[in-house]
C-alpha positions as CSV (number, residue, x, y, z in Angstrom):
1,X,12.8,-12.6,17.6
2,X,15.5,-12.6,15.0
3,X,16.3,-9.8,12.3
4,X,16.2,-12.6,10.0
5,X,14.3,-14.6,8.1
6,X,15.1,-18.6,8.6
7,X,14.1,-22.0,10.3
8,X,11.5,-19.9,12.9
9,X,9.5,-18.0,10.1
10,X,9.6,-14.5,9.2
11,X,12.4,-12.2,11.4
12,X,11.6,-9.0,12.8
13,X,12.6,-6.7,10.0
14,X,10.5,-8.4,7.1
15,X,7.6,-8.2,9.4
16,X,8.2,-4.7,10.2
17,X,8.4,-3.6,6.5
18,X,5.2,-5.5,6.2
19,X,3.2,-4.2,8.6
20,X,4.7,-0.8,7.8
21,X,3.1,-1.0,4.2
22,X,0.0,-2.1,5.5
23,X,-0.4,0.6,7.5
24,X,0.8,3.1,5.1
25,X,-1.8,2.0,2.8
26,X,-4.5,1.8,4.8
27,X,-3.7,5.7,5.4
28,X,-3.6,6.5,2.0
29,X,-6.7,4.8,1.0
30,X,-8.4,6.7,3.7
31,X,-6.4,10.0,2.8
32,X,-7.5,9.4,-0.9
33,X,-11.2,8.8,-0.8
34,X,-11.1,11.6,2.0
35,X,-9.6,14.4,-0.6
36,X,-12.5,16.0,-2.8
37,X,-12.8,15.3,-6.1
38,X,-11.2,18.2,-7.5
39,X,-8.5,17.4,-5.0
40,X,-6.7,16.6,-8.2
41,X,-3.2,18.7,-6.5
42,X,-3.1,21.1,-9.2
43,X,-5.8,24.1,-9.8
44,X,-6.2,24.2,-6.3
45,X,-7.7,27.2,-4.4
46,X,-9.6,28.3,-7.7
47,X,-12.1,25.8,-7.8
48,X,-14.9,24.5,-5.3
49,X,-15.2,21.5,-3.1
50,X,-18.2,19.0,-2.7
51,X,-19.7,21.2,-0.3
52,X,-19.7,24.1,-2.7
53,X,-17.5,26.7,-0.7
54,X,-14.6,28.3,-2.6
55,X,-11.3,26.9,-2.3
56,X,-9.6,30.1,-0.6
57,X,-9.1,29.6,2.5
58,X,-8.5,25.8,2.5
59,X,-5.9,24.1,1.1
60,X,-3.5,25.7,-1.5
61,X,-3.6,29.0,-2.6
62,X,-5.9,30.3,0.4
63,X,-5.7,33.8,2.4
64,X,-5.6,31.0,5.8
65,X,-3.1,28.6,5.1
66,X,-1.0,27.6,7.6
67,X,1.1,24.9,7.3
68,X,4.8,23.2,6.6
69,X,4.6,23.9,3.1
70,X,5.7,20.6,1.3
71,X,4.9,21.4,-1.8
72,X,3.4,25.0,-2.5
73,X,3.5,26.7,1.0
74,X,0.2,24.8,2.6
75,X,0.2,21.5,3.9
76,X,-3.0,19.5,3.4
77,X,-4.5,16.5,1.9
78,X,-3.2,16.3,-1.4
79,X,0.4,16.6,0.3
80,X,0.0,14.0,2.8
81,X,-1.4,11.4,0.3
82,X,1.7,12.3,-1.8
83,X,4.2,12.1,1.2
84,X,2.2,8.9,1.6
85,X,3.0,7.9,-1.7
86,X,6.4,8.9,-1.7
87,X,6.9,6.3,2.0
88,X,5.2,3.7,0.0
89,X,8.0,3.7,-2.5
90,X,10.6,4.0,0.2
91,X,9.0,0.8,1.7
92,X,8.3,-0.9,-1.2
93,X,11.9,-0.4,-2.4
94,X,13.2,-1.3,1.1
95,X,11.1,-4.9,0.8
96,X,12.9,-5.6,-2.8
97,X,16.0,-5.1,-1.6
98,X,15.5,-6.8,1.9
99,X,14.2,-9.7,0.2
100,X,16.9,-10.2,-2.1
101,X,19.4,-10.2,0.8
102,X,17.2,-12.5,2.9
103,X,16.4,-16.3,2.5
104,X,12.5,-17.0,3.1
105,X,11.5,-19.3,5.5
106,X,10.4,-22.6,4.5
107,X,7.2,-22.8,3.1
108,X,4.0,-24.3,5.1
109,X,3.3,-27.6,4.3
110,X,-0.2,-27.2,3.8
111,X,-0.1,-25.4,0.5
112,X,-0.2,-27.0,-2.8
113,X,2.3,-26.1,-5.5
114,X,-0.9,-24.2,-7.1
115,X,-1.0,-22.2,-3.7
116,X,2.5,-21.2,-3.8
117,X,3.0,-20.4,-7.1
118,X,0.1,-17.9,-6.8
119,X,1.3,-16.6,-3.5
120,X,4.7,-16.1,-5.3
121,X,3.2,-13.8,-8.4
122,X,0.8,-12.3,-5.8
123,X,3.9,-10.8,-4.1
124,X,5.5,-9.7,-7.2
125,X,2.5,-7.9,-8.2
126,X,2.5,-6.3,-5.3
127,X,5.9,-4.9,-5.5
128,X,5.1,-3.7,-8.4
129,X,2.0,-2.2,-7.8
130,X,3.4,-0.7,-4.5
131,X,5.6,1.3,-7.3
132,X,3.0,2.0,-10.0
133,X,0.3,3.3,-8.3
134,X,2.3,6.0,-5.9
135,X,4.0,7.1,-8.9
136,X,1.3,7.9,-11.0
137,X,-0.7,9.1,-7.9
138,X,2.3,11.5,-7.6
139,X,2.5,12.2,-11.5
140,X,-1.3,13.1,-11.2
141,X,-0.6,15.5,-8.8
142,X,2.0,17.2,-10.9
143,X,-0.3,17.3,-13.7
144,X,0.0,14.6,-16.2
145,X,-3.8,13.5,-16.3
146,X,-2.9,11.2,-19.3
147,X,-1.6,8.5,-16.4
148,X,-5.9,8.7,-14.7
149,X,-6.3,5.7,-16.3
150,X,-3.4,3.6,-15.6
151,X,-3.9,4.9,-11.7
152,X,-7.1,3.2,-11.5
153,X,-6.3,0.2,-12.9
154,X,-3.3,0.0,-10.7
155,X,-6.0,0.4,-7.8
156,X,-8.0,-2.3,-9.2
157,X,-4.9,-4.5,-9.5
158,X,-4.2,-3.4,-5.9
159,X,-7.1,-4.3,-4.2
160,X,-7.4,-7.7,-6.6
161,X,-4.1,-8.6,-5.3
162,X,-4.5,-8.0,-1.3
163,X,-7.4,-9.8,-1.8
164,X,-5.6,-13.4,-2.9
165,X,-2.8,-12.3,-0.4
166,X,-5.3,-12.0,2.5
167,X,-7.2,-15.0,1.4
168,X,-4.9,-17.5,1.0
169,X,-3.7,-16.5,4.4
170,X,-7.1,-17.2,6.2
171,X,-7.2,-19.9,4.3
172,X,-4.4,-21.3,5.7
173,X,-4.5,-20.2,9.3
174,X,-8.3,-20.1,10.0
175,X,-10.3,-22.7,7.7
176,X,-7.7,-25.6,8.1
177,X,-8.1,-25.4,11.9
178,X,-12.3,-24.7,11.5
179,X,-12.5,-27.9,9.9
180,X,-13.0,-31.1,12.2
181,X,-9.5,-33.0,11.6
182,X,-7.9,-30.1,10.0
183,X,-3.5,-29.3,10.5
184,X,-3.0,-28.7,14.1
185,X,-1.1,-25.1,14.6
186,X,2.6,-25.5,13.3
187,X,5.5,-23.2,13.7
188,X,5.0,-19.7,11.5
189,X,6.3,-20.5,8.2
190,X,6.3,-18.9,4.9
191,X,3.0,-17.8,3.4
């Protein structure tokens, strides 16, 4: 498979810095909803969890931490959904700058100009989002609750936005080949 995008479809590298932020999202969505709610990264150790046990102990601040001490001396939740964060930047950073040093491949015939200029803005939200919502996610954790509000909606925009992504894909490959006379399977193209 070529490094490159071109002719062929996607290269190697674009679909490794894809696949990459998929999975580094999936882990930080897990991660996140995983943390307890006063998980919030700062405080911790004085308060109590869902379960109602103190925080010593577990997590920051605790007699039994053990750890590599990212960020305060114990490594736990909070600090892998930052360092989580902190590779979703890295990737998304690594994308804009791949993909302004690499042509696209040719788009499938099968979308409509509608199609592609949505799957064009999709991935520029993205982008950004891949951005926005680590970084407040990381401002959070430093403290500045002010950004809670711009985090969610940055989740909501998220999730909005993988939706259309993922669904214009299926569209494309699975519901055009479902229906009796539909596209037969063409090379990979740009999507």
């Amino acid at each position: 498979m070529p490094l490159r995008n071109g002719p062929h479809g996607y290269g190697a590298v674009t679909k490794t810095l894809h696949w990459s932020t998929v999975l580094a999202l999936v882990a930080q969505v897990v991660v996140g909803y995983t943390m307890d709610a006063d998980d919030s990264g700062h405080g911790r150790g004085r308060g109590r969890g869902r379960s109602g046990e103190s925080g010593r102990g577990r997590g920051r601040g605790g007699d039994d931490d053990e750890g590599l001490g990212v960020l305060d001396g114990g490594f736990d939740l909070v600090d892998l959904h930052v360092l989580l964060g902190l590779a979703i930047i890295a990737l998304a950073l690594a994308r804009i700058l791949w993909r302004s040093t690499t042509p696209l491949p040719p788009w499938d015939e099968r979308l409509s100009a509608g199609e592609r200029r949505l799957v064009t803005a999709t991935e520029r939200v993205l982008l950004f989002l891949l951005l926005l919502v680590p970084a407040t996610g990381i401002a959070l954790v430093l403290g500045d609750d002010d950004l809670l509000p711009l985090h969610v909606a940055g989740h909501v925009a998220l999730y909005a936005a993988v939706a259309l992504h993922v669904a214009v894909v299926v569209r494309r490959r699975l519901v055009g080949r479902m229906l009796p006379g539909g596209p037969a399977d063409r090379a990979p193209t740009r999507v």
